[in-house]
N, C-alpha and C positions, 0 to 999 in steps of 0.2 A: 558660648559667645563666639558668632564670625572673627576668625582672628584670632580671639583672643583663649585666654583659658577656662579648659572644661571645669562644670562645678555640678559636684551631685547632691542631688536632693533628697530627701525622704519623705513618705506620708506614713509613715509607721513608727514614729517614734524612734529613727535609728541611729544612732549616731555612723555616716557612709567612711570614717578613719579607720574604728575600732571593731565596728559592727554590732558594737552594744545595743541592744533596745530595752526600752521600759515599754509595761504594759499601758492604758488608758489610764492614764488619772485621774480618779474620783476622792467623793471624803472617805471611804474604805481605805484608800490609799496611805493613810497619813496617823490611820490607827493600829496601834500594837497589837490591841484584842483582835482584830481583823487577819486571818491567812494572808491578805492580799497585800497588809502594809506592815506585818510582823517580820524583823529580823528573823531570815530563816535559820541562823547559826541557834541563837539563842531563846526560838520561837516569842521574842516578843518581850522577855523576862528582862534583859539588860546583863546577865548577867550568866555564866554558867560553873556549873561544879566542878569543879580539877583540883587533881591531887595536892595538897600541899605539906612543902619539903620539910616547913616548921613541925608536923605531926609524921612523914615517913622517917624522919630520921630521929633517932631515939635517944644516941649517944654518940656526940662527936668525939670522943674520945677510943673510939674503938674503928676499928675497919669497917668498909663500907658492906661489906659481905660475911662480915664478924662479927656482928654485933651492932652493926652500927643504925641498921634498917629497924624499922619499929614490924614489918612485916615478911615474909617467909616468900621470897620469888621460886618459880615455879626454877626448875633445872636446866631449862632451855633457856631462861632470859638470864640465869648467871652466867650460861655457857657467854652469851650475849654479849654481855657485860666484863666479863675477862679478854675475849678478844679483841673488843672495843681501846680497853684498859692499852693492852699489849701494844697494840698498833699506835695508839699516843703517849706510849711510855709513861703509864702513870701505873705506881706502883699500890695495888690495891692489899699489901701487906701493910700500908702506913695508917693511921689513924685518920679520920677524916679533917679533925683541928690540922695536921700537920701536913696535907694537900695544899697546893696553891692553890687561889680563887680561882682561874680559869680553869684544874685540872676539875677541882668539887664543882667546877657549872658544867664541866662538860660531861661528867657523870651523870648530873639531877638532870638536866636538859637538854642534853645529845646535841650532834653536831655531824652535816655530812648526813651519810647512810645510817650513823646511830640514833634511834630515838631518844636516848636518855634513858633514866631508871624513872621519871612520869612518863614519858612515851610509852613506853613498856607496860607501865600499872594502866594507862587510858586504855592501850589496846585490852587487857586481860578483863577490863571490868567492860567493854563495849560487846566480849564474846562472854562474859559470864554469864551462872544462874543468877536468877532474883536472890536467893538465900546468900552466896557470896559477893553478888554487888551488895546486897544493906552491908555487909560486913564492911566493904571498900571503901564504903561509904563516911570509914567511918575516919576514914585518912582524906577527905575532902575537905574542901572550902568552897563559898562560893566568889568567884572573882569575874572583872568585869569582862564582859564578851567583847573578844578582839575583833570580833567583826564590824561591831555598830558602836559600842567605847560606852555602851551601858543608854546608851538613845533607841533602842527598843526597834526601829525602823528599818526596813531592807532599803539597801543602796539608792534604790531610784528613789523612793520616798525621800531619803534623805539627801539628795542632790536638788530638788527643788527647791529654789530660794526668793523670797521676796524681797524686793529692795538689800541683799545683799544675806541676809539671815536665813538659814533651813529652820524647821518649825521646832529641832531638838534644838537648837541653839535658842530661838524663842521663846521657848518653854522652862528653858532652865534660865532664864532671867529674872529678877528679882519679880512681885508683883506691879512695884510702883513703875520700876524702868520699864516692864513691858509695855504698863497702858501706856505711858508716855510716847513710848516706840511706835506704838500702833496709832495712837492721838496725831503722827509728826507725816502718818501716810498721807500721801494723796496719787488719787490715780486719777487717768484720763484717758479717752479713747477705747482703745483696744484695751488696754491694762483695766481699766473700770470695770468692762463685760467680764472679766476673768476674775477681778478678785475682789468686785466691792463689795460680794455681798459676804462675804468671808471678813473684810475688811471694819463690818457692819457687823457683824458677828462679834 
């Protein structure tokens, strides 16, 4: 604008602040089963398997390195794990009941440069054999994928919204509220060409 302030544009889908782009959007786009609209964290599933703390740890009554692990860490990830300890003063002679909450979360969950004692088991099973992942397997859970919040769809997918709603928000509405929802649409113009036959649908 003569004068006034510059404004950039895009034809590529890009956002010109962040430099984010989404690819074309299609109905591929908007499906799970699909590469193109699958969470790529969680390909799609909603959900992924991580260790959980309720089945590593075996006996809060004993130390964390004593007894207290339901599984046998390799000698580098105690080494790990004691210096970890050292450095935030947390005394891994104690029993794990008689840790403070923040000392016991910052063991199971790392903090800083430590991954934790799950950081530690994610990396060991992401470099295992098949025979020792089914064993790892068997200190798993399945929880929901912190990427997409169990809505199955990568980012872009899930940023489009119609009158105010993304489609995992629309979908996990009750049956009756949805039709209602979609009963209450009207489009015009430009918005017509783009979503009544969706709308129609």
């Amino acid at each position: 604008v003569v004068g006034g302030e510059e404004r950039l544009y895009s034809q590529k889908l890009a956002c010109p602040d962040c430099g984010a782009s989404v690819p074309q959007l299609e109905p591929r786009s908007f499906s799970f089963n699909s590469p193109y609209g699958a969470c790529e964290t969680c390909a799609g599933l909603g959900s992924k398997w991580a260790f959980d703390p309720a089945k590593i740890i075996c006996d809060d009554a004993k130390p964390l390195l004593d007894g207290g692990l339901a599984l046998a860490l390799a000698p580098r990830a105690e080494q790990l794990i004691r210096k970890a300890a050292r450095a935030a003063k947390i005394d891994l002679a104690k029993p794990l009941d008689q840790l403070p909450g923040r000392s016991r979360s910052f063991l199971l969950e790392g903090g800083g440069s430590f991954p934790g004692v799950l950081g530690i088991l994610q990396e060991s099973f992401e470099e295992a054999s098949t025979p020792y992942r089914e064993r790892l397997m068997d200190f798993m859970s399945p929880s929901l994928c912190p990427a997409c919040g169990g809505q199955r769809l990568r980012a872009s997918s899930r940023a489009v919204r119609v009158r105010g709603l993304s489609i995992g928000q629309f979908t996990a509405l009750p049956v009756v509220r949805a039709l209602a929802t979609a009963r209450e649409w009207r489009f015009e113009g430009r918005e017509r060409e783009i979503a009544g036959r969706i709308a129609e649908e």
